[in-house]
N, C-alpha and C positions, 0 to 999 in steps of 0.2 A: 267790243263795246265797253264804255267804261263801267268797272266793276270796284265803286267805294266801299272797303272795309267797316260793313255794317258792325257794330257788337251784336254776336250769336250768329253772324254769317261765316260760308266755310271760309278757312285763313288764307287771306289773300298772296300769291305767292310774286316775290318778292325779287329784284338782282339780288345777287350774293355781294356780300362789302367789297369794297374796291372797284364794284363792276359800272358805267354809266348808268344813272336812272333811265326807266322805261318810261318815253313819251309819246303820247298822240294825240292829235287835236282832230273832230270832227266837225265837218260844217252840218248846220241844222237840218240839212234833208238826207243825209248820212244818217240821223238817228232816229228814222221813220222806223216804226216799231220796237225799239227801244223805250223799256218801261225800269223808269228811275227806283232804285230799293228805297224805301222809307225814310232813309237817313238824310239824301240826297234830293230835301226838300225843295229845294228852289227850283231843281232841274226837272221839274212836273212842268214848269214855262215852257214857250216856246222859245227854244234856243237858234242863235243865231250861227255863233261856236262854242264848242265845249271843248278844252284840254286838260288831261290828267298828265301827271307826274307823280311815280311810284321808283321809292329809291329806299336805301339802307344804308346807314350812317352808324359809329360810335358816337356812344358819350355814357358818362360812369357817372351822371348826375340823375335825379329823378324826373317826373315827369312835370312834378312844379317848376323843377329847373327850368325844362325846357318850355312848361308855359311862361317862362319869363320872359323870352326870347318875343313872345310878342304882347308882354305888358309891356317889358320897354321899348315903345315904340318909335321912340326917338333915335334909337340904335337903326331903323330900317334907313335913316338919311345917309344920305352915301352910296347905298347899294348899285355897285355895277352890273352890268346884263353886256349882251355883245348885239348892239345894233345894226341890222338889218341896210339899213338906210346909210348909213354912215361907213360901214364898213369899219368898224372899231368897237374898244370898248368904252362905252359912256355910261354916267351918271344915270339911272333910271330914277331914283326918288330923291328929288331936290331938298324936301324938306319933309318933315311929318314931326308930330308933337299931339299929345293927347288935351282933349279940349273936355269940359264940362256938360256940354249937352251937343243936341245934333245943331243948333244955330253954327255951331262952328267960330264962335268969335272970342268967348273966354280960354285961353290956353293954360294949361295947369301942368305940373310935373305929371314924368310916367305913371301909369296904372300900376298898383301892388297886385299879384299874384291874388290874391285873398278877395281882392274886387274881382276878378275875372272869373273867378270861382263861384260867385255870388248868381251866376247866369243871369244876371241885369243886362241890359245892353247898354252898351260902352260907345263912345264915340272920339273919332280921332280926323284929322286934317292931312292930307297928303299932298304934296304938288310932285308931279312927276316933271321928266324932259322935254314932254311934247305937250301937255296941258297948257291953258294962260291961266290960270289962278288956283287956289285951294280947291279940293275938293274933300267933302265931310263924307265920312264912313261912318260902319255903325258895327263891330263886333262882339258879339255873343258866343262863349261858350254852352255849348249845349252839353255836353257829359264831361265829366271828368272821372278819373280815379287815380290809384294807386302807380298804375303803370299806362296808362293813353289818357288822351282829352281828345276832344275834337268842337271846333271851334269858326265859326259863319263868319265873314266878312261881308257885306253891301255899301255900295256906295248912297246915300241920302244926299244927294245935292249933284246936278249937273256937272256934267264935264264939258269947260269950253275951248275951245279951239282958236284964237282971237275973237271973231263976235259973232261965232257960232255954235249952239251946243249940240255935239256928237254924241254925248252918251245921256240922258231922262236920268233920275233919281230910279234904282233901282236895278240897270241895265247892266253894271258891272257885280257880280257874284262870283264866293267861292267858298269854299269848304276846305277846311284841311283837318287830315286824321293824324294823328301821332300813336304809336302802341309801342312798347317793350317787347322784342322779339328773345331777348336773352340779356342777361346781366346786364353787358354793355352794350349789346345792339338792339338799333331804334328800327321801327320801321315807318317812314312816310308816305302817303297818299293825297295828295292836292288833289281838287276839280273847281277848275276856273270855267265861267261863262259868259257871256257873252249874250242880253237878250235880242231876241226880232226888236227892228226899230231904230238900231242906233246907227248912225251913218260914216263912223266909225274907220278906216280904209281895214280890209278881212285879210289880212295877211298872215298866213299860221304859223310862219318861221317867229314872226315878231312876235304872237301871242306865246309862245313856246319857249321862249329866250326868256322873257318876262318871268314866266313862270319858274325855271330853273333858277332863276336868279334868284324867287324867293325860299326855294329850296335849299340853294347852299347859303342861305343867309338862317334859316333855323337849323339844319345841321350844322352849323358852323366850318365851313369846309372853306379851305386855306385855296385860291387859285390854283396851285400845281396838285388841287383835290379832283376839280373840276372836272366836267365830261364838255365832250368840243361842243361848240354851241351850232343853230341849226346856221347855214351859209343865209 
């Protein structure tokens, strides 16, 4: 079941560097008696899908470094994944750029580290490959320190599909933990979901690819880093 690296829960154990992150996606009737830890607010919902990704990474930078990685959020444009559908690797985020409030219409240069820290909620514009227009998120840091943060994404505004909307304001969630496991090594825990409702196609290779992808976009991990993505 998935097991988010609470702070003061036992330490979650980890691949060793080098090794592919550990991934699994569950669909919502899979996590029948499954009771979410404290941390992993949102996943008190009724979920539709949930996928974790837990991996281990260098970097000899701190942990605001790595909180940079998603103030600047403009750096996620570009990010590749390995497309299901397509049978290749494609562009997963077409664009993204941080905006001033959740209207989503004034765009402004990336978030400083020091607003993110601020545990204010933040708000950013994303269009993915499959989407037909922006869609406005809203992320909050919830702890920070010395050596981890962990850090809420949601989306606030529909996801549409040409002139239909798949995913309600609220329906796409995630969490992601970062902690210092030693000098240089990191250790990461995402949990993406997926609420009841969204009509969505539930495919778990695609949610899973997605997911990795935004894995090796904050460890910073070069392609020939990469673990093979799902077929």
């Amino acid at each position: 079941m998935p097991a988010p690296p609470c702070r003061g829960a036992t330490s979650l154990i980890l691949p060793s560097y080098g090794d592919p992150p550990n991934v699994r996606s569950w669909k919502g009737e899979e996590l029948a008696g499954w009771v979410p830890p404290a941390c992993a607010r949102w996943a008190t919902a009724r979920m539709a899908r949930l996928t974790a990704v837990a991996g281990s990474f260098r970097f000899s930078g701190s942990a605001d470094d790595l909180l940079g990685r998603f103030a600047a959020i403009s750096s996620w444009r570009g990010i590749q994944y390995w497309s299901i559908s397509d049978g290749s690797w494609e562009t997963l985020i077409t664009d993204s750029a941080a905006v001033g409030d959740e209207s989503g219409d004034n765009r402004r240069p990336d978030f400083t580290v020091s607003e993110l820290k601020t545990g204010n909620d933040l708000y950013f514009v994303q269009r993915d490959n499959r989407s037909s227009g922006d869609v406005v998120y809203r992320m909050n840091v919830v702890e920070s320190g010395l050596d981890h943060f962990t850090i809420d994404i949601e989306n606030v505004s529909s996801v549409w599909l040409f002139v239909v909307p798949i995913y309600a304001p609220g329906d796409l969630v995630s969490t992601y933990f970062i902690e210092r496991r030693s000098p240089t090594l990191w250790g990461y825990y995402s949990l993406w979901g997926v609420r009841s409702g969204g009509v969505g196609r539930d495919q778990e290779a695609s949610y899973v690819n997605r997911a990795l992808a935004i894995y090796w976009h904050v460890a910073g991990m070069t392609p020939d880093q990469r673990a093979a993505p799902s077929p």
